[in-house]
Biopython code that builds the backbone (N, CA, C, O; Angstrom):
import numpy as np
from Bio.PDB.StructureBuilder import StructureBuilder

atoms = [
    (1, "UNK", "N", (76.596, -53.930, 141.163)),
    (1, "UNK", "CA", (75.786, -53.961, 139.967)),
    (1, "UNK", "C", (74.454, -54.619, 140.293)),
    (1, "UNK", "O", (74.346, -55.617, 141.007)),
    (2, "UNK", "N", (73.380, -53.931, 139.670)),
    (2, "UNK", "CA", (71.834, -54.653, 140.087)),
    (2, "UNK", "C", (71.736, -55.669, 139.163)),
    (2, "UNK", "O", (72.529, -55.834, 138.236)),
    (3, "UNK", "N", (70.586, -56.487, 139.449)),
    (3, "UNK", "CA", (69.912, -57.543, 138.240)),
    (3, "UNK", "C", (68.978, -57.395, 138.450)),
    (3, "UNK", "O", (68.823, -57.510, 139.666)),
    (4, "UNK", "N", (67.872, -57.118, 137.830)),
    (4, "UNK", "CA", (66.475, -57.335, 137.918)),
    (4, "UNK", "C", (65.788, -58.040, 138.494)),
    (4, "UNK", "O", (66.087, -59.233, 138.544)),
    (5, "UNK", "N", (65.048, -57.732, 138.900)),
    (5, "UNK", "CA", (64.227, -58.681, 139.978)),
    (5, "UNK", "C", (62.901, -59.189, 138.776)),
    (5, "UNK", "O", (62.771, -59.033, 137.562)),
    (6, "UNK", "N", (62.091, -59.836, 139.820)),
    (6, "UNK", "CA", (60.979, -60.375, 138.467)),
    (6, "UNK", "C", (60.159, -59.416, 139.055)),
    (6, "UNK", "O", (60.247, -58.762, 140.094)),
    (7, "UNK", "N", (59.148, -59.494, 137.944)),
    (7, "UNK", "CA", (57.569, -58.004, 138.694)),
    (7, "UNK", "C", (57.532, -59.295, 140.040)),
    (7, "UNK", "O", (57.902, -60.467, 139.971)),
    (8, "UNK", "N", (56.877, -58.456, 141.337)),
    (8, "UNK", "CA", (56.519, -59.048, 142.283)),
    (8, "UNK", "C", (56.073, -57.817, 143.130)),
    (8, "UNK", "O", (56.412, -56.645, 142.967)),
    (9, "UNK", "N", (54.973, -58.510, 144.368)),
    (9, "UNK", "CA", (54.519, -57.500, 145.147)),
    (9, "UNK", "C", (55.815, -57.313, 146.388)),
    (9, "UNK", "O", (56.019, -56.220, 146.917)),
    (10, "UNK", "N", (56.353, -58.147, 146.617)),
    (10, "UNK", "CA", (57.067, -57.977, 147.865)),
    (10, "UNK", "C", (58.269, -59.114, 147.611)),
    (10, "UNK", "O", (57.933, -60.238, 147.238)),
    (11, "UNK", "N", (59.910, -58.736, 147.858)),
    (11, "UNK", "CA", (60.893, -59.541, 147.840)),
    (11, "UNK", "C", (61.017, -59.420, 149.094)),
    (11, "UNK", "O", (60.643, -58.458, 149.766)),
    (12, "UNK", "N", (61.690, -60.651, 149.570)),
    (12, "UNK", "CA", (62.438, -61.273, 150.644)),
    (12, "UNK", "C", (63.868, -60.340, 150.418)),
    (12, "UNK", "O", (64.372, -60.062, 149.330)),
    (13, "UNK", "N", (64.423, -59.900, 151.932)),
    (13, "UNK", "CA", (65.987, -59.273, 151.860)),
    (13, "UNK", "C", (66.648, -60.041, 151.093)),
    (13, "UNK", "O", (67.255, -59.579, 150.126)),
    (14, "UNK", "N", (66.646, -61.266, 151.370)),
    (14, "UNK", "CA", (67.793, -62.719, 150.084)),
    (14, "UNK", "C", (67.577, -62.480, 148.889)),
    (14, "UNK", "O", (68.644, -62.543, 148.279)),
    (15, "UNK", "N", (66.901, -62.282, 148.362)),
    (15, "UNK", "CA", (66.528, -62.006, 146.816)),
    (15, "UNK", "C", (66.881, -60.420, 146.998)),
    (15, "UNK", "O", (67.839, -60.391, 146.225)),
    (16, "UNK", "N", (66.789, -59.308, 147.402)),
    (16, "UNK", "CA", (66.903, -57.879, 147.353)),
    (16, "UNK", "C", (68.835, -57.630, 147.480)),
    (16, "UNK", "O", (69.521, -56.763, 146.939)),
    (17, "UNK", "N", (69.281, -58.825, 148.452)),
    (17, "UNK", "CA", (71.045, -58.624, 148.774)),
    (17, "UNK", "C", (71.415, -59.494, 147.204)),
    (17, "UNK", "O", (72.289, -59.058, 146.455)),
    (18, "UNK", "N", (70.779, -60.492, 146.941)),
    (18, "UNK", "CA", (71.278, -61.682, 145.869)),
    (18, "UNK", "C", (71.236, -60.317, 144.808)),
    (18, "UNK", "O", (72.309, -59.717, 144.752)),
    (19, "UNK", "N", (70.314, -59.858, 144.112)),
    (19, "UNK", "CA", (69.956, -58.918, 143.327)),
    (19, "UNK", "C", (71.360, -57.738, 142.943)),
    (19, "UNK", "O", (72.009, -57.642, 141.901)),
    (20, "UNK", "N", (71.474, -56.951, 144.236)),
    (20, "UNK", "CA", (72.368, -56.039, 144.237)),
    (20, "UNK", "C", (73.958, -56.302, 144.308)),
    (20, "UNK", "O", (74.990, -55.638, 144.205)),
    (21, "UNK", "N", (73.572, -57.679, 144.547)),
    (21, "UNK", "CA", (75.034, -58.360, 144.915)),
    (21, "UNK", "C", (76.141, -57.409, 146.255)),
    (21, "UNK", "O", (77.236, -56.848, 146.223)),
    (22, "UNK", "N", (75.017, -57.682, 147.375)),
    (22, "UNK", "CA", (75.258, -57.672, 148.631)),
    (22, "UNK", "C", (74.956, -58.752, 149.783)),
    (22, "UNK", "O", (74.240, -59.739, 149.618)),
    (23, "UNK", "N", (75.738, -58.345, 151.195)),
    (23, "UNK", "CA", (75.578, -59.192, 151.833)),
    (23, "UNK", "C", (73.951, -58.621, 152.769)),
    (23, "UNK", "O", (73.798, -57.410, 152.928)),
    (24, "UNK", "N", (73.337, -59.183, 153.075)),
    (24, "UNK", "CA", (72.125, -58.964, 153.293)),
    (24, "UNK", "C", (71.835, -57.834, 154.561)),
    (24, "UNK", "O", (71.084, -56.859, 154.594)),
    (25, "UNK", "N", (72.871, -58.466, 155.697)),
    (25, "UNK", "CA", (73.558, -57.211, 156.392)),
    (25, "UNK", "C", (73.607, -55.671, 156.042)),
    (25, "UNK", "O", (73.335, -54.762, 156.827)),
    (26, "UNK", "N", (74.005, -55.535, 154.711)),
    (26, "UNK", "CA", (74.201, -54.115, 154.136)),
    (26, "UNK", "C", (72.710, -53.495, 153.941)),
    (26, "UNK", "O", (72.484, -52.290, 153.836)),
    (27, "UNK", "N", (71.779, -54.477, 153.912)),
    (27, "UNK", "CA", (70.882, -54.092, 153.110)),
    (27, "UNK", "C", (69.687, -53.803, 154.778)),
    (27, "UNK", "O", (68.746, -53.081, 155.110)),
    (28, "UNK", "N", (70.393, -54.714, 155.263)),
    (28, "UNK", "CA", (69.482, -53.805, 157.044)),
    (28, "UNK", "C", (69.842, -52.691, 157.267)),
    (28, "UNK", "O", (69.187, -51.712, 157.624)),
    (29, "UNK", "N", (71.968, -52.927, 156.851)),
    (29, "UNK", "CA", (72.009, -51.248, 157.479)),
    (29, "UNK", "C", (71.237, -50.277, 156.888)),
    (29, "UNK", "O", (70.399, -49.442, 157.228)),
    (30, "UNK", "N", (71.778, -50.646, 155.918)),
    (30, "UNK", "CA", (71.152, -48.782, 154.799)),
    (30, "UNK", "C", (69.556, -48.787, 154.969)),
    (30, "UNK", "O", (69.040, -47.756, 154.538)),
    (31, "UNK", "N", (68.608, -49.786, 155.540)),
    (31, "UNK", "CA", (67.078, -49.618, 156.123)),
    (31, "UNK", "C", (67.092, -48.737, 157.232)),
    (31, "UNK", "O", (66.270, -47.825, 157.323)),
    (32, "UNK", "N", (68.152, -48.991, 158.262)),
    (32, "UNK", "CA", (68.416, -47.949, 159.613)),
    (32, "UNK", "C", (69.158, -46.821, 159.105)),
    (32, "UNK", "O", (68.393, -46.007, 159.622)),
    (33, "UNK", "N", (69.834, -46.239, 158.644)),
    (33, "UNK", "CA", (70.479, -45.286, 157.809)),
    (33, "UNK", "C", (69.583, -44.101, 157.349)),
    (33, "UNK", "O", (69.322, -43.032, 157.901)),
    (34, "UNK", "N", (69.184, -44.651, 156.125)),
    (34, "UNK", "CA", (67.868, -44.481, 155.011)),
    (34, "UNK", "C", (66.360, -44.166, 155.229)),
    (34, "UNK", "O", (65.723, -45.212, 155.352)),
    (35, "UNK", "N", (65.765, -43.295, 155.296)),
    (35, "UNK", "CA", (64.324, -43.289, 156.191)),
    (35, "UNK", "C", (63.448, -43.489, 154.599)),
    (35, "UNK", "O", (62.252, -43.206, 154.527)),
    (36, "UNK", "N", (63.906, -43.791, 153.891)),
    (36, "UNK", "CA", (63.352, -43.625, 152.830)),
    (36, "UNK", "C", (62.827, -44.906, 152.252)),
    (36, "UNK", "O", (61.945, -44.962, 151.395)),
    (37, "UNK", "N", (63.535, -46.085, 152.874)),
    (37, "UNK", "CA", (63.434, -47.734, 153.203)),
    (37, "UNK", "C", (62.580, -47.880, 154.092)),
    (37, "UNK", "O", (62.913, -47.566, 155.235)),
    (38, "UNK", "N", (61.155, -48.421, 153.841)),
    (38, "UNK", "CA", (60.505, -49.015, 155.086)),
    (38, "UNK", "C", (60.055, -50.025, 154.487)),
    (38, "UNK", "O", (59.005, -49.859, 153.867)),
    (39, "UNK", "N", (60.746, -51.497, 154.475)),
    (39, "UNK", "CA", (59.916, -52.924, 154.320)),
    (39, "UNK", "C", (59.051, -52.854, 154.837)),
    (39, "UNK", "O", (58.752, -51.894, 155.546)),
    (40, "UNK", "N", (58.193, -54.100, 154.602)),
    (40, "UNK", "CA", (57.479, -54.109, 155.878)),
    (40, "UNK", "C", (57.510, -55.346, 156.576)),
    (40, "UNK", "O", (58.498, -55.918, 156.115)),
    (41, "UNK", "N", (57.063, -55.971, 157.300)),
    (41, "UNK", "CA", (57.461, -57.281, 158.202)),
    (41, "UNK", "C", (56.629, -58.325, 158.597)),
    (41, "UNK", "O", (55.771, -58.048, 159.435)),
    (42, "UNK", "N", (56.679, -59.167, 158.288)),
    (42, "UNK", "CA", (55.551, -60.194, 158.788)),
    (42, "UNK", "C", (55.907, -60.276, 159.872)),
    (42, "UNK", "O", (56.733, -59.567, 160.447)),
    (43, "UNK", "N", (55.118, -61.452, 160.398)),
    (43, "UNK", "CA", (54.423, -61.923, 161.386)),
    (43, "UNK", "C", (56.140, -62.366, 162.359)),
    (43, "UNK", "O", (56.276, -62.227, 163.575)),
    (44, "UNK", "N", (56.956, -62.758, 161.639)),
    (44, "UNK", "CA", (58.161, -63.587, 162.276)),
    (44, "UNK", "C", (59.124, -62.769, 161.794)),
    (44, "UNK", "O", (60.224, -63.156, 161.399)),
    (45, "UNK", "N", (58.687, -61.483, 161.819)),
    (45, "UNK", "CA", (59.685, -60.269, 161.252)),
    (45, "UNK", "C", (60.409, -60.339, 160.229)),
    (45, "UNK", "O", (61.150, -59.356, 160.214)),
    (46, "UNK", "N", (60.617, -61.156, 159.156)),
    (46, "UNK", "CA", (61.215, -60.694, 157.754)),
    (46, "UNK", "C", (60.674, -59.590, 157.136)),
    (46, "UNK", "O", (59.498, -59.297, 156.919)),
    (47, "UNK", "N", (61.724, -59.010, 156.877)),
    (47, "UNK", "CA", (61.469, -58.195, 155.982)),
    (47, "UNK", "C", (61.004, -58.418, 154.425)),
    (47, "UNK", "O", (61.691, -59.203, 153.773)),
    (48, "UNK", "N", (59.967, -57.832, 153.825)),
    (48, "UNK", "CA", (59.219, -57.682, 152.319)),
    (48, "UNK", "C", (59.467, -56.512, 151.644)),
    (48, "UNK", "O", (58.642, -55.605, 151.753)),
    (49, "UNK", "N", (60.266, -56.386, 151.091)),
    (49, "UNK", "CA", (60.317, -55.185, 149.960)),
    (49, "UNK", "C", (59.215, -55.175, 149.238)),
    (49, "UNK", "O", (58.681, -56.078, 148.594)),
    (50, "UNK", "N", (58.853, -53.815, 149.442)),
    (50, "UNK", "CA", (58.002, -53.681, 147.988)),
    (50, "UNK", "C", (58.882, -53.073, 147.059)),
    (50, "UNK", "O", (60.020, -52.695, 147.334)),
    (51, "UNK", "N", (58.143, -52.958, 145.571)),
    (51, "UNK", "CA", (58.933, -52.533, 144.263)),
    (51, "UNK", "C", (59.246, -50.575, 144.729)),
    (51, "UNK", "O", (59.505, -50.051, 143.646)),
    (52, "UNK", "N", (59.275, -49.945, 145.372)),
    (52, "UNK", "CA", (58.964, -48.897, 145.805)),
    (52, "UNK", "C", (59.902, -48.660, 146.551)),
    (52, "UNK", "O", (60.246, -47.479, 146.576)),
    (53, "UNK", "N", (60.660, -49.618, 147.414)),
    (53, "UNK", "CA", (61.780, -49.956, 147.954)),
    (53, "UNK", "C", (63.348, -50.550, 147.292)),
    (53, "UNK", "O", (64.515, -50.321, 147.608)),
    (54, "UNK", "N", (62.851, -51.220, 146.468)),
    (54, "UNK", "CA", (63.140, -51.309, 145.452)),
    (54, "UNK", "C", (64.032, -50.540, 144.729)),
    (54, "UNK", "O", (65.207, -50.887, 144.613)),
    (55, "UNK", "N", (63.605, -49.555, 144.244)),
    (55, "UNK", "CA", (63.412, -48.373, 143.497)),
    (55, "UNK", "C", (64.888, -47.386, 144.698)),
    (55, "UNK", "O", (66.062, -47.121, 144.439)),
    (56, "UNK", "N", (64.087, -47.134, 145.885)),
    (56, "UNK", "CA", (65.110, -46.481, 146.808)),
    (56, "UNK", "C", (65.932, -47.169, 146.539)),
    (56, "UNK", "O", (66.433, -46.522, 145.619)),
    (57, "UNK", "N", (66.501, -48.023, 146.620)),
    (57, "UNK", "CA", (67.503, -49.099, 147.136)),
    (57, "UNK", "C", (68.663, -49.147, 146.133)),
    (57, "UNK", "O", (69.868, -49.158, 146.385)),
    (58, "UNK", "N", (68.030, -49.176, 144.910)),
    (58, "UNK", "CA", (69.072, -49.002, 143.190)),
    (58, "UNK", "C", (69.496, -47.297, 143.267)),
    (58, "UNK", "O", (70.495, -46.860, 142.696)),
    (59, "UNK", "N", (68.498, -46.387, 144.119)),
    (59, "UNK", "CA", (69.214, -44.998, 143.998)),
    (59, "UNK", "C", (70.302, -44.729, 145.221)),
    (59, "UNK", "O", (71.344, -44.086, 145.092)),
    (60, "UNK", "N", (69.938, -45.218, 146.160)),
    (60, "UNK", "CA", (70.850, -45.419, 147.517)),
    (60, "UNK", "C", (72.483, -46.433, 146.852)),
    (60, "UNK", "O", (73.655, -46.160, 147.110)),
    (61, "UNK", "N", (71.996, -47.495, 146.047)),
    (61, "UNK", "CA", (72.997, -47.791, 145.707)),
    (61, "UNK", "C", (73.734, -47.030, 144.734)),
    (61, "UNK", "O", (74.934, -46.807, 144.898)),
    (62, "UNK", "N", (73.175, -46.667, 143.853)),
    (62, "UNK", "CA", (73.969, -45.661, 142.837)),
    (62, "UNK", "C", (74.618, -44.813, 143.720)),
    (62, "UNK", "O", (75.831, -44.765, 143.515)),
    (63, "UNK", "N", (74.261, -44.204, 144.531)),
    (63, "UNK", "CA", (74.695, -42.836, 145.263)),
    (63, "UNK", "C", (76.278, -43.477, 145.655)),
    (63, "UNK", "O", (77.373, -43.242, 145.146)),
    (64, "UNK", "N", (75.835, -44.474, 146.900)),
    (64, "UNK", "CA", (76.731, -44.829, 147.526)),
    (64, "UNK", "C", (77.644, -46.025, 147.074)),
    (64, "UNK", "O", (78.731, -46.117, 147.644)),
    (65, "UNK", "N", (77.361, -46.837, 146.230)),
    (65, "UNK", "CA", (78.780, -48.011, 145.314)),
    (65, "UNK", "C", (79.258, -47.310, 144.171)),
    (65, "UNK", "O", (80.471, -47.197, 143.999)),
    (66, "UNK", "N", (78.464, -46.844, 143.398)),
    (66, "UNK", "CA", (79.290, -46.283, 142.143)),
    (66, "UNK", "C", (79.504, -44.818, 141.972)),
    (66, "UNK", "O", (80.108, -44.497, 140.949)),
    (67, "UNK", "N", (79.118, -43.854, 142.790)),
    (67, "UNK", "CA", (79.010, -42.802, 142.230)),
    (67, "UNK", "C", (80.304, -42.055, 143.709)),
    (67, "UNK", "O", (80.765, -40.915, 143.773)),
    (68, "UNK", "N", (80.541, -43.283, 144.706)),
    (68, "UNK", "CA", (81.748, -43.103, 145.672)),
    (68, "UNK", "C", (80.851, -41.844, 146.863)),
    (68, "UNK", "O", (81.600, -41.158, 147.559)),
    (69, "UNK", "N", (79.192, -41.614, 147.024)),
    (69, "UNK", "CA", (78.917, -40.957, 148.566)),
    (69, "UNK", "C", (78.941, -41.395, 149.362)),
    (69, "UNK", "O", (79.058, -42.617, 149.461)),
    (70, "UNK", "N", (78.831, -40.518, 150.408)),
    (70, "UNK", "CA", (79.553, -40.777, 151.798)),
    (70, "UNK", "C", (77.764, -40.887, 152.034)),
    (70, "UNK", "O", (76.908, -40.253, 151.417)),
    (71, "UNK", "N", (77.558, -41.929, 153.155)),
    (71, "UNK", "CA", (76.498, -42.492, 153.615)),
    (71, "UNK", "C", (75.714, -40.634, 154.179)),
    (71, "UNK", "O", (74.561, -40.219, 154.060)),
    (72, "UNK", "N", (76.523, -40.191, 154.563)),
    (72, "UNK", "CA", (75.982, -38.381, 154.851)),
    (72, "UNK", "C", (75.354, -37.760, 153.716)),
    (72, "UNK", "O", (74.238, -37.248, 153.625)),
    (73, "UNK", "N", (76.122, -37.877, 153.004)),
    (73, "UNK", "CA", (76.181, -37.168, 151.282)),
    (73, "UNK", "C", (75.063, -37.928, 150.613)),
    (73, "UNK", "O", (74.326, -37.366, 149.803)),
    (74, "UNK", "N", (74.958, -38.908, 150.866)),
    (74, "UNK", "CA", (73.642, -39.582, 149.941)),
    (74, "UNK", "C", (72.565, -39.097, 150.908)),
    (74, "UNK", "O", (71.667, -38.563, 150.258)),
    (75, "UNK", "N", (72.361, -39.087, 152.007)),
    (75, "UNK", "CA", (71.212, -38.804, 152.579)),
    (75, "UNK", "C", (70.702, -37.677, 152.300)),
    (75, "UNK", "O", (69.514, -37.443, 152.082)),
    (76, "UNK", "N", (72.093, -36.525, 152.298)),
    (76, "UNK", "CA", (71.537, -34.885, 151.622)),
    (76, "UNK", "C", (71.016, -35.041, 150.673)),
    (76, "UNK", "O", (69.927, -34.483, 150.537)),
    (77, "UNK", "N", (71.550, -35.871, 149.577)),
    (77, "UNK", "CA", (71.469, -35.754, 148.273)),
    (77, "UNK", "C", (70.089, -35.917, 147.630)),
    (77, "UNK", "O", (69.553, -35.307, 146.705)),
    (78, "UNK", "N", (69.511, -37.342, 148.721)),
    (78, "UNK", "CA", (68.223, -37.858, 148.648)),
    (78, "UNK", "C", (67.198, -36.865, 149.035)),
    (78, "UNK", "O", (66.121, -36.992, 148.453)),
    (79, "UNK", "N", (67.295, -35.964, 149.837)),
    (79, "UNK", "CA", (66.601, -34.902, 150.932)),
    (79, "UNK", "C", (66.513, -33.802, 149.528)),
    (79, "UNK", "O", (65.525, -33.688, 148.802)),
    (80, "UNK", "N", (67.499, -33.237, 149.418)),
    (80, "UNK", "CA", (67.691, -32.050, 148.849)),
    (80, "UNK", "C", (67.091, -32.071, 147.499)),
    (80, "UNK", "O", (66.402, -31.174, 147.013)),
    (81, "UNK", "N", (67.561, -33.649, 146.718)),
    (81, "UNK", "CA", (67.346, -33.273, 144.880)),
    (81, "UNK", "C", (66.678, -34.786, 144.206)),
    (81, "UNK", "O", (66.720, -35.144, 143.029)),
    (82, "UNK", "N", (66.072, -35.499, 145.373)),
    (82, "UNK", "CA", (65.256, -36.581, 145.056)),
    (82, "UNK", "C", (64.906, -36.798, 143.881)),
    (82, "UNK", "O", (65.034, -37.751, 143.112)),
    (83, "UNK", "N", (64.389, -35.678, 143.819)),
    (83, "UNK", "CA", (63.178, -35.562, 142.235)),
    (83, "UNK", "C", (64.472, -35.626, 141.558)),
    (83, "UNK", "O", (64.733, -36.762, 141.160)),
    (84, "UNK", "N", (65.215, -34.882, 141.350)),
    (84, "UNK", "CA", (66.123, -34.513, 139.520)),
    (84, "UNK", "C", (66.729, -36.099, 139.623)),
    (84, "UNK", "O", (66.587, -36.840, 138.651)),
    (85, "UNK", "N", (67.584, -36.702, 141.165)),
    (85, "UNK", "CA", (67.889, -37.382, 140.617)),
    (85, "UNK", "C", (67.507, -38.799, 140.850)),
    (85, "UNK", "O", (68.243, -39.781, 140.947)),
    (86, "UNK", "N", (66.355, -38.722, 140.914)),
    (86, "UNK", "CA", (65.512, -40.230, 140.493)),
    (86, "UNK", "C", (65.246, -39.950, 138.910)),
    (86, "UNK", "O", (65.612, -40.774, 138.072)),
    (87, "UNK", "N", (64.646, -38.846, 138.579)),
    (87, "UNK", "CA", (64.264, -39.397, 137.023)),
    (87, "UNK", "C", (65.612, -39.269, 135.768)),
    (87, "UNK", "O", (65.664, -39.759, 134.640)),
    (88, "UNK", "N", (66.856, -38.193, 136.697)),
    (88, "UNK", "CA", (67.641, -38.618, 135.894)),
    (88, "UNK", "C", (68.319, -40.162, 135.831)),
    (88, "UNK", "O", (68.819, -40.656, 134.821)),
    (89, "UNK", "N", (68.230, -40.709, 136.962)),
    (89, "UNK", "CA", (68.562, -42.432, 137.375)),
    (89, "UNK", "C", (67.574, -43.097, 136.590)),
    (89, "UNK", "O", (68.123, -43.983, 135.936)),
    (90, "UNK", "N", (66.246, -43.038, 136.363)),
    (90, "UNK", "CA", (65.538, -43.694, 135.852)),
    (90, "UNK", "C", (65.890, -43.405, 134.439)),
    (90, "UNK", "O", (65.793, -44.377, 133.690)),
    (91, "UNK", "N", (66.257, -42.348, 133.936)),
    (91, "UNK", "CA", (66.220, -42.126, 132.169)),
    (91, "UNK", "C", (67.740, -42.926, 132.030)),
    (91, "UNK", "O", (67.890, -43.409, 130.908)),
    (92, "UNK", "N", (68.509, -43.076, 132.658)),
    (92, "UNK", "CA", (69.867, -43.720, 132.426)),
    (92, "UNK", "C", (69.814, -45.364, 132.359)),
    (92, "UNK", "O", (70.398, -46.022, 131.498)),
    (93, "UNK", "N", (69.042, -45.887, 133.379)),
    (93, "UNK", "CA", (68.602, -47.266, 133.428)),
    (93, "UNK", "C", (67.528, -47.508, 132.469)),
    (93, "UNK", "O", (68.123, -48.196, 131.640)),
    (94, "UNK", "N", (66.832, -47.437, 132.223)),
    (94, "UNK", "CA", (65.955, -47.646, 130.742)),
    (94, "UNK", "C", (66.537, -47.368, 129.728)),
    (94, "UNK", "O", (66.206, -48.115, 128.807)),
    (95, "UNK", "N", (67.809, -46.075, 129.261)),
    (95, "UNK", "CA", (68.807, -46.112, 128.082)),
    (95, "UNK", "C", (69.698, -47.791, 128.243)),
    (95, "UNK", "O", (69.728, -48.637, 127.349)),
    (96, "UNK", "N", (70.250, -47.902, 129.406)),
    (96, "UNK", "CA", (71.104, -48.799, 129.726)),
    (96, "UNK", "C", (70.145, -50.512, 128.977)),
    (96, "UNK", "O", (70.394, -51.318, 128.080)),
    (97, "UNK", "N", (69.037, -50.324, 130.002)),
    (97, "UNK", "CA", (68.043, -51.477, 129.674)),
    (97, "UNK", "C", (68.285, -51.447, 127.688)),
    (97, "UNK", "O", (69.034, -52.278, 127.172)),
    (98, "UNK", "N", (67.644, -50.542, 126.946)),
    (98, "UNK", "CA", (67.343, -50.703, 125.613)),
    (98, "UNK", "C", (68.459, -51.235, 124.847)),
    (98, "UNK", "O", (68.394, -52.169, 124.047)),
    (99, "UNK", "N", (69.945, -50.260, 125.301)),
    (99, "UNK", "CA", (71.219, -50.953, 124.732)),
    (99, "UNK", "C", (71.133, -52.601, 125.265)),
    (99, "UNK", "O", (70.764, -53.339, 124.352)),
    (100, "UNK", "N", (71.308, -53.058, 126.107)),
    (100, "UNK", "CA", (71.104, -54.295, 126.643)),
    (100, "UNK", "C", (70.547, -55.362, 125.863)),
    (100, "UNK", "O", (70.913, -56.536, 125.818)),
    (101, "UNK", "N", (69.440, -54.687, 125.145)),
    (101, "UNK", "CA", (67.890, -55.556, 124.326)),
    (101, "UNK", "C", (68.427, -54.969, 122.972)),
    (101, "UNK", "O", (67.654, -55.523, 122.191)),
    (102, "UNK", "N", (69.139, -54.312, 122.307)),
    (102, "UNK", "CA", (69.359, -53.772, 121.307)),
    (102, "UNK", "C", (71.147, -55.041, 120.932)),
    (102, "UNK", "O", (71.434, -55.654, 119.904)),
    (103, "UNK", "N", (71.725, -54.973, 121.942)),
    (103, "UNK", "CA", (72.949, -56.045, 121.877)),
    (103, "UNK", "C", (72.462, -57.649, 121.833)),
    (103, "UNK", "O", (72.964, -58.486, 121.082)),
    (104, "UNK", "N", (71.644, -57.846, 122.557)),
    (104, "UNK", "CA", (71.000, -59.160, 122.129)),
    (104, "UNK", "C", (70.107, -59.282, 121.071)),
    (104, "UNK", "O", (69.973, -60.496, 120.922)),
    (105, "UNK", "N", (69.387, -58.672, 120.214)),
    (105, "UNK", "CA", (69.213, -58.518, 119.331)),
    (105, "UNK", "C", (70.297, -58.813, 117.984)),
    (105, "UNK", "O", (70.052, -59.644, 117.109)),
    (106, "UNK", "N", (71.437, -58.017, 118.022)),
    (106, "UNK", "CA", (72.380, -58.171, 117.519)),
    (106, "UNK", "C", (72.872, -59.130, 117.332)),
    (106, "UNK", "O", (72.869, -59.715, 116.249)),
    (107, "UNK", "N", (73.305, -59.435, 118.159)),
    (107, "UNK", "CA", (73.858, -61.336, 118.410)),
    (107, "UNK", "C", (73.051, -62.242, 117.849)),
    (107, "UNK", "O", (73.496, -63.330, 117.484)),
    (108, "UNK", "N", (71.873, -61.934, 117.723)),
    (108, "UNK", "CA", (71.387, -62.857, 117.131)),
    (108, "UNK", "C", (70.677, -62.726, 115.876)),
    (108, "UNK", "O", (69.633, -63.308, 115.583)),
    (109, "UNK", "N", (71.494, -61.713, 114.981)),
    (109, "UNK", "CA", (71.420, -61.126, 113.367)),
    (109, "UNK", "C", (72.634, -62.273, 112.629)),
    (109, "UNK", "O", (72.901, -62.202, 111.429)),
]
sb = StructureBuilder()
sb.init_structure("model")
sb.init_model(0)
sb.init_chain("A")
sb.init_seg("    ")
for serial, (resi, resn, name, xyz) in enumerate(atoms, 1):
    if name == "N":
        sb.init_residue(resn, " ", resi, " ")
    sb.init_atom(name, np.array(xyz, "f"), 0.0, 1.0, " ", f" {name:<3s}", serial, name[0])
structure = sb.get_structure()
């Protein structure tokens, strides 16, 4: 499951694994995996996500924790139908987001 990150230009992998609730490890592999992941790296090589990475990273995860693809199968999937299913991922997470803000709201009627 994700958590939001705050707006920012660039996360640290610790905040990007803390986030997705992974071990940070996972989050190198699927960079070597994934061509679609390119941090970028300072000076003493950490890796910096941008929000753009980001973005890959919640669809790579959808593919592959909840939706049960095979690290093969997400890569087609990403290749082949990117477009349909990023904006169908994006229209599901902003429904998800509003219920979210619509239940706290509630709670506090």
């Amino acid at each position: 499951m994700y958590i939001d990150l705050p707006e920012k230009r660039y996360y640290a992998i610790g905040e990007v694994a803390k986030a997705f609730g992974v071990n940070a490890s996972l989050i190198r592999f699927w960079e070597k995996e994934f061509s679609v992941l390119k941090p970028k790296k300072n000076a003493k090589g950490n890796r910096k996500f941008t929000p753009e990475d980001i973005k890959n990273l919640k669809l790579i995860y959808h593919l592959v924790k909840e939706r049960g693809f095979t690290l093969e199968g997400a890569k087609i999937h990403l290749k082949e139908e990117k477009k349909n299913t990023l904006s169908n991922f994006e229209i599901v997470s902003k429904l998800e987001n509003i219920k979210n803000q619509l239940n706290k709201i509630k709670e506090h009627l």
